[in-house]
Backbone bond lengths (Angstrom), bond angles and torsions (degrees), N, CA, C in turn:
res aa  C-N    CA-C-N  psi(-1)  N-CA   C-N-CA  omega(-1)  CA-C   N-CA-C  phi
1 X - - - 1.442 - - 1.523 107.84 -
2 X 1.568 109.65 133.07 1.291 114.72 -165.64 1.553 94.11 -97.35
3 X 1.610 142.36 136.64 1.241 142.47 146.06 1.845 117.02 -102.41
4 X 1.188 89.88 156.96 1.686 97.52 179.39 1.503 105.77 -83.45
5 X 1.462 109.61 129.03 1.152 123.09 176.91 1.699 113.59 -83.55
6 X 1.253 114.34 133.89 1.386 111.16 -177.78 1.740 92.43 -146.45
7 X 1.674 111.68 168.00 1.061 151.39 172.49 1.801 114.86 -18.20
8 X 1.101 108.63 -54.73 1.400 132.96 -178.29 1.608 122.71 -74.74
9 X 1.091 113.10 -11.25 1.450 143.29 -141.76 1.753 92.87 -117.18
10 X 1.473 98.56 116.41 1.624 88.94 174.55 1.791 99.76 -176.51
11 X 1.252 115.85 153.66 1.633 103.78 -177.09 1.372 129.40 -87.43
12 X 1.671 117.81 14.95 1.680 118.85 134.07 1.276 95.61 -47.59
13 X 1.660 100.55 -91.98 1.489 109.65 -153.71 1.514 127.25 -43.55
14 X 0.823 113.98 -28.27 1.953 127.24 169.47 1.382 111.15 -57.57
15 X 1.841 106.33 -39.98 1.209 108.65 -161.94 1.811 103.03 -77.72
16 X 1.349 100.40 -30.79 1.702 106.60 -170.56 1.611 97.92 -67.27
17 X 1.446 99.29 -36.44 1.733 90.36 -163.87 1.463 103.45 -79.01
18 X 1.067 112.76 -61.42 1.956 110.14 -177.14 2.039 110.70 -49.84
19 X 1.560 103.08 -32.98 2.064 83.32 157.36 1.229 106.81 -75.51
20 X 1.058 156.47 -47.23 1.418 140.90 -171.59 1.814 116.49 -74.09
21 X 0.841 138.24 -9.62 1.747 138.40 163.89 1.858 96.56 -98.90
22 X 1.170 127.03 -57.89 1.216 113.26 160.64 1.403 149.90 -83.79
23 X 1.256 107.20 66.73 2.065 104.73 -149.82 1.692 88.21 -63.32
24 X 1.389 130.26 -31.95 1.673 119.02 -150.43 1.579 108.56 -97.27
25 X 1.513 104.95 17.46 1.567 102.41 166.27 1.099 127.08 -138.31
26 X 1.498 144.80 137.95 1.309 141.53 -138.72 1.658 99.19 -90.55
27 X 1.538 105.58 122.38 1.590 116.40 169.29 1.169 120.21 -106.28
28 X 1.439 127.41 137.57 1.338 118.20 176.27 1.253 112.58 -157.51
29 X 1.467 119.27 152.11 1.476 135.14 -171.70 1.856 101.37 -94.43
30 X 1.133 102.35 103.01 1.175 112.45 156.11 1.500 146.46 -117.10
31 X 1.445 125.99 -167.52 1.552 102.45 -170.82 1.773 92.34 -155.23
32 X 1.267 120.69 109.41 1.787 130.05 138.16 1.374 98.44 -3.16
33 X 1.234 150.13 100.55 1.724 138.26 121.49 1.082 117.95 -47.49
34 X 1.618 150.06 -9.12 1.354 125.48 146.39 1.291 106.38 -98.52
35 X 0.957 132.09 -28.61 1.723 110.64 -165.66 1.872 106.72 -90.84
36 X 1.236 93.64 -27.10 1.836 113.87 178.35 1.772 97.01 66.41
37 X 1.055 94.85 70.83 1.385 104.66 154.07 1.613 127.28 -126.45
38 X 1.164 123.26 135.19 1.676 105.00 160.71 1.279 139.46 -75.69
39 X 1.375 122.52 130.41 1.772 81.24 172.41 2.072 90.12 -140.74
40 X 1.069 108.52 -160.93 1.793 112.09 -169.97 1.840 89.11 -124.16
41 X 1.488 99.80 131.34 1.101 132.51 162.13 1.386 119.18 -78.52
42 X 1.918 125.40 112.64 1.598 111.46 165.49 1.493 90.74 -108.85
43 X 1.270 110.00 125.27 1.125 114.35 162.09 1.654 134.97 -78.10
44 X 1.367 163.17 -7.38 1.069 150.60 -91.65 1.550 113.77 -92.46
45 X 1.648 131.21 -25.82 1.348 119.76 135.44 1.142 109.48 -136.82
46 X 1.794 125.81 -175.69 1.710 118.83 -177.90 1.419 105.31 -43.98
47 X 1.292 138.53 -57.91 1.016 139.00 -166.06 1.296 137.43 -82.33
48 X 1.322 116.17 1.24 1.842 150.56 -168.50 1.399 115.96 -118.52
49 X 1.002 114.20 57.77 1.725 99.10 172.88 1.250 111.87 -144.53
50 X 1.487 120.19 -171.48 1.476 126.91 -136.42 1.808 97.44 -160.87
51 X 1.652 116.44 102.40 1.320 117.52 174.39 1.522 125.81 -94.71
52 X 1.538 132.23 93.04 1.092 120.42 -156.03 1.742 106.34 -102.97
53 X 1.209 112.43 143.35 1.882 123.15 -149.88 1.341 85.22 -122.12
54 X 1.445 135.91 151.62 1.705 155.93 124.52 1.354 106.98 -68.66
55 X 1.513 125.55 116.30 1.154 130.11 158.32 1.171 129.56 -119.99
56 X 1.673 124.38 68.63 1.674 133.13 -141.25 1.723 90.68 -65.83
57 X 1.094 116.74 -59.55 1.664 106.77 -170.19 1.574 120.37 -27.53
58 X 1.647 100.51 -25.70 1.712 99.26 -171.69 1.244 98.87 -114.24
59 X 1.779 124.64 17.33 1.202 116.74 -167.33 1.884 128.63 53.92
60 X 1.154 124.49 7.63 1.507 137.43 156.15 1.205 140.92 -114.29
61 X 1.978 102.50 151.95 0.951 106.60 153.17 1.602 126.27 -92.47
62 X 1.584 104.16 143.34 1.647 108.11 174.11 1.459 125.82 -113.82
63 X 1.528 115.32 121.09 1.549 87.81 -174.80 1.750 97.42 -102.81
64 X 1.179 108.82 169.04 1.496 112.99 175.30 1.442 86.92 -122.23
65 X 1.657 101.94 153.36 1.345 127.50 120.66 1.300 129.97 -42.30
66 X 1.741 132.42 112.59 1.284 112.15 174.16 1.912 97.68 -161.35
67 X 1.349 98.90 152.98 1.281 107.29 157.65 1.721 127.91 -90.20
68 X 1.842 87.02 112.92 1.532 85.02 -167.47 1.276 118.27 -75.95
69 X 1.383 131.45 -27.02 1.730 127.82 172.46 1.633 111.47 -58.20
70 X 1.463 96.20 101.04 1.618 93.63 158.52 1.519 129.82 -52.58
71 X 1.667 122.01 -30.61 1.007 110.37 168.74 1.726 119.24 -66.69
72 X 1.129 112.03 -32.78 1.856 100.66 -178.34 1.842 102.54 -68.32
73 X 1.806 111.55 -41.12 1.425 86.11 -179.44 1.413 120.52 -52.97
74 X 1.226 118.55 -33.28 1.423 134.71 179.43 1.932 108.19 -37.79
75 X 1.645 75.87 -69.82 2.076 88.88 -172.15 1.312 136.37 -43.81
76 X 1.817 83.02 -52.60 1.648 113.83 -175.11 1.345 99.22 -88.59
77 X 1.224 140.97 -53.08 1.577 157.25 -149.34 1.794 100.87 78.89
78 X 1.605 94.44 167.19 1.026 109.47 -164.49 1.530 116.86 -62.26
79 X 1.268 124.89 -22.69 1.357 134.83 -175.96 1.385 117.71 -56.58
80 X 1.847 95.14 -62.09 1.697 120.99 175.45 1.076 92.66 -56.74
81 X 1.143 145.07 -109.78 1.437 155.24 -161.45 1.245 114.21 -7.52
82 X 1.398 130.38 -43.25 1.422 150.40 -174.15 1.542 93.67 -78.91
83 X 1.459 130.89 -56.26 1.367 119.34 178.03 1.516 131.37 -55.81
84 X 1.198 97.58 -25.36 1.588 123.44 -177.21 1.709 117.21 -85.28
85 X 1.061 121.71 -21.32 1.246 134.52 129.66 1.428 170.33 -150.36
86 X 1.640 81.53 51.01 1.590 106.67 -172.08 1.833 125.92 -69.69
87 X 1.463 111.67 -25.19 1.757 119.14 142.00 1.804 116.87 -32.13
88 X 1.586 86.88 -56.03 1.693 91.74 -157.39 1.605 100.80 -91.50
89 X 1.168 123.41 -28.13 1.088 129.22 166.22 2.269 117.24 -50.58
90 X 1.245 100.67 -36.86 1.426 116.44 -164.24 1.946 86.57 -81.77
91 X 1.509 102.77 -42.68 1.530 92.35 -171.84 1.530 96.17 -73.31
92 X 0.719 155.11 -65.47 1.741 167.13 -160.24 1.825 86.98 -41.41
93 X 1.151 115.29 -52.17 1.085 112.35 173.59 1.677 137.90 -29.86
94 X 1.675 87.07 -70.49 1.744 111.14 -178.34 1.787 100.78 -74.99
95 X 1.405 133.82 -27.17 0.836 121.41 174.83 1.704 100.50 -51.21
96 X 1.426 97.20 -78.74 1.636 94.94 -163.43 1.541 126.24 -54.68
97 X 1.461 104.72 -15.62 1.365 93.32 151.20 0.994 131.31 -83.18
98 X 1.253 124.30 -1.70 1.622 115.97 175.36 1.951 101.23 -75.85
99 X 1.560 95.88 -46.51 1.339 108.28 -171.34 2.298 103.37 -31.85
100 X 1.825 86.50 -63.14 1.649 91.39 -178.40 1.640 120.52 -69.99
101 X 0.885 90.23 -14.45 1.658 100.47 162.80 1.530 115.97 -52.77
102 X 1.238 102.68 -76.74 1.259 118.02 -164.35 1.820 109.17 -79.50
103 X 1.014 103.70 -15.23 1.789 116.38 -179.90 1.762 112.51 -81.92
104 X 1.548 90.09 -45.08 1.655 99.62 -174.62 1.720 120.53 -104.21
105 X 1.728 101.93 -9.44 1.854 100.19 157.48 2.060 74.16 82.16
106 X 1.288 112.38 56.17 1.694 99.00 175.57 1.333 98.26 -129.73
107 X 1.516 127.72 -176.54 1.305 125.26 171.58 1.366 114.74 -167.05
108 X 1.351 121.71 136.47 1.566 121.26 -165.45 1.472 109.92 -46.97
109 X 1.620 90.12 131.14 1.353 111.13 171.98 1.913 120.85 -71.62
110 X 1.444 125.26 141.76 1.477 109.51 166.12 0.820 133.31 -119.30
């Protein structure tokens, strides 16, 4: 899901707001070592989570679908893992975009 990037919008502020609407799932600021990008980790189980990226050149935010435990991509591979929770993964999704939606005054990008 593509969101419109605006002014207000930045990964402090994302980070303060997504721990406070989600206290019961692990968030974290991380960073790509090959590609060197940042992006914010929602975790909610190994197999459920949600990677959201800043990409000012195109003016957006993107969240992905993704499985954040490297060990299950590892086990299962990336395919399985994705089947196993790609429902809950899609909802994990629209939540938090509603969350930045409605927090940051943004609105899906097309």
């Amino acid at each position: 899901m593509k969101l419109e990037l605006n002014d207000s919008i930045n990964f402090s502020t994302m980070m303060k707001v997504l721990t406070e609407k989600f206290p019961n799932y692990r968030i974290e600021l991380k960073k790509n070592p090959i590609a060197r990008f940042e992006y914010i980790q929602v975790r909610k189980t190994a197999y459920v989570g949600v990677w959201i990226r800043i990409i000012p050149n195109k003016k957006r935010v993107w969240l992905i679908k993704a499985v954040p435990s490297t060990m299950a991509r590892a086990l299962l591979g990336v395919l399985i893992a994705m089947l196993i929770g790609y429902a809950a993964q899609g909802k994990l999704m629209n939540e938090v975009a509603e969350v930045i939606k409605k927090e940051f005054s943004t609105t899906v990008q097309s």
